[in-house]
C-alpha positions in Angstrom: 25.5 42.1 91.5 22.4 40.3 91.7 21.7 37.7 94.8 21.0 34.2 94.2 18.1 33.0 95.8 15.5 30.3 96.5 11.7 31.1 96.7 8.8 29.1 98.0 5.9 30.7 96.9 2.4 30.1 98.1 3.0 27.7 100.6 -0.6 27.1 102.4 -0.5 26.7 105.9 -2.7 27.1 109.1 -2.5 29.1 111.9 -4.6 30.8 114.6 -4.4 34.5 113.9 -6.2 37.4 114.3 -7.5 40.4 116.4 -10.9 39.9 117.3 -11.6 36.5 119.4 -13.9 35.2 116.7 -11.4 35.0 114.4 -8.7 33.1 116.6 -11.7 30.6 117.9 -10.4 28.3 115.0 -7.0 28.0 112.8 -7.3 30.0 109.2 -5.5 29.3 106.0 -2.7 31.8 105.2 0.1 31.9 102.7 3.8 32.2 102.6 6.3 33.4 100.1 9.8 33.2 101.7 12.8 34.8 99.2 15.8 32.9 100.8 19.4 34.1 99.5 21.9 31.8 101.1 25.5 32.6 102.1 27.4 30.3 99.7 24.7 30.8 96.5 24.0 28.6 94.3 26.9 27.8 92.6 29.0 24.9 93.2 26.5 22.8 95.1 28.1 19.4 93.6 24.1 18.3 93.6 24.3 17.8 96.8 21.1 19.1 99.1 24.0 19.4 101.9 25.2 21.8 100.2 22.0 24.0 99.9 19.0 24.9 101.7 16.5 22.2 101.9 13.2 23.5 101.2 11.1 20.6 102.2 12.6 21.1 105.2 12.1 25.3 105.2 8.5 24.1 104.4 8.0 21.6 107.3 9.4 24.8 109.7 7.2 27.2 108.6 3.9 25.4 109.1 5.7 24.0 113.0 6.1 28.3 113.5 2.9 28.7 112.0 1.0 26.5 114.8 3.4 26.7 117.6 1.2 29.4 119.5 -1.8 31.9 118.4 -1.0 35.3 117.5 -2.7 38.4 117.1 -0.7 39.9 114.1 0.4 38.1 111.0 3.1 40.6 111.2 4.5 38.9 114.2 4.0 35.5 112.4 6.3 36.8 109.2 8.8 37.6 112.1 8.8 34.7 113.8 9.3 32.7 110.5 12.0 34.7 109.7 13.6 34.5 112.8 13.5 30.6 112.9 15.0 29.9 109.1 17.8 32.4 109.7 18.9 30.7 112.6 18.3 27.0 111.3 20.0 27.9 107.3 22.6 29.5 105.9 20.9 32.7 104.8 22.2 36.0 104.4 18.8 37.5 103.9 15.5 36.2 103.7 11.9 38.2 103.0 8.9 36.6 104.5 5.1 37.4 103.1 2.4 36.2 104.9 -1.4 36.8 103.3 -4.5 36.3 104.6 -8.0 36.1 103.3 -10.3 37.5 105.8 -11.7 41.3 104.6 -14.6 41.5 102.8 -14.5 43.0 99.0 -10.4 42.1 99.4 -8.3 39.3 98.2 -6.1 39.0 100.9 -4.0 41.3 102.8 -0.1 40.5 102.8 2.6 41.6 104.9 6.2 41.4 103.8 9.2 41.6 106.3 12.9 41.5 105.1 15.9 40.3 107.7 19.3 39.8 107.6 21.3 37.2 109.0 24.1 38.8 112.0 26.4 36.4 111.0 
C-alpha cells in the first residue's frame, strides 16, 4: 500500500559545511529535498493546516538546523534535519537529501538519509 507523503524539493538554504577550513571560512548554498509521510496521511484533513504538516514551517526549521552550528559533513546536516522534523511533526518517516555544489567537473554531490519516527 503506497505511503502518502509531502515533499519539499529544492529548498535553497545556507550553511557552513565542509572538510577543509577554506571551505567552512564562509556559509555555502546547499539544497534540501525532504519526503515527509505523516502518521494520519492525507486524507481527511477537513482543510485544515492543523491537521497536516505545515511546510512553511518544515521550511523555516530546516534553514534554523541548517545555521545553528558549522559542520564538517553534510551527512550529519541530513541527520540533524531529520532528527529535528521527526520530533517537531507527526511523521512516520521522513528522507532527507542534502546537495552541494562544490567539486569541480560535478553538479553537486547529494546525500540521502531515511528515518523513522519511534513513536
Amino acid at each position: 500500500m503506497p505511503t502518502d507523503s509531502i515533499t519539499l524539493t529544492g529548498l535553497k538554504i545556507t550553511s557552513t559545511v565542509g572538510v577543509p577550513p577554506e571551505e567552512r571560512s564562509h556559509p555555502q548554498s546547499l539544497e534540501v529535498t525532504v519526503h515527509m509521510c505523516p502518521h494520519q496521511g492525507l486524507s481527511g484533513l477537513n482543510d485544515d493546516i492543523e491537521n497536516t504538516v505545515d511546510y512553511a514551517r518544515v521550511a523555516s526549521e530546516i534553514q534554523s538546523v541548517a545555521v545553528a552550528a558549522p559542520r564538517q559533513l553534510i551527512e550529519t546536516l541530513a541527520e540533524a534535519i531529520a532528527d529535528t522534523l521527526l520530533a517537531a511533526h507527526p511523521l512516520q518517516h521522513i528522507t532527507v537529501e542534502v546537495s552541494k555544489f562544490i567539486l569541480p567537473h560535478c553538479d553537486r554531490v547529494t546525500v540521502r538519509l531515511h528515518k523513522s519516527s519511534v513513536a
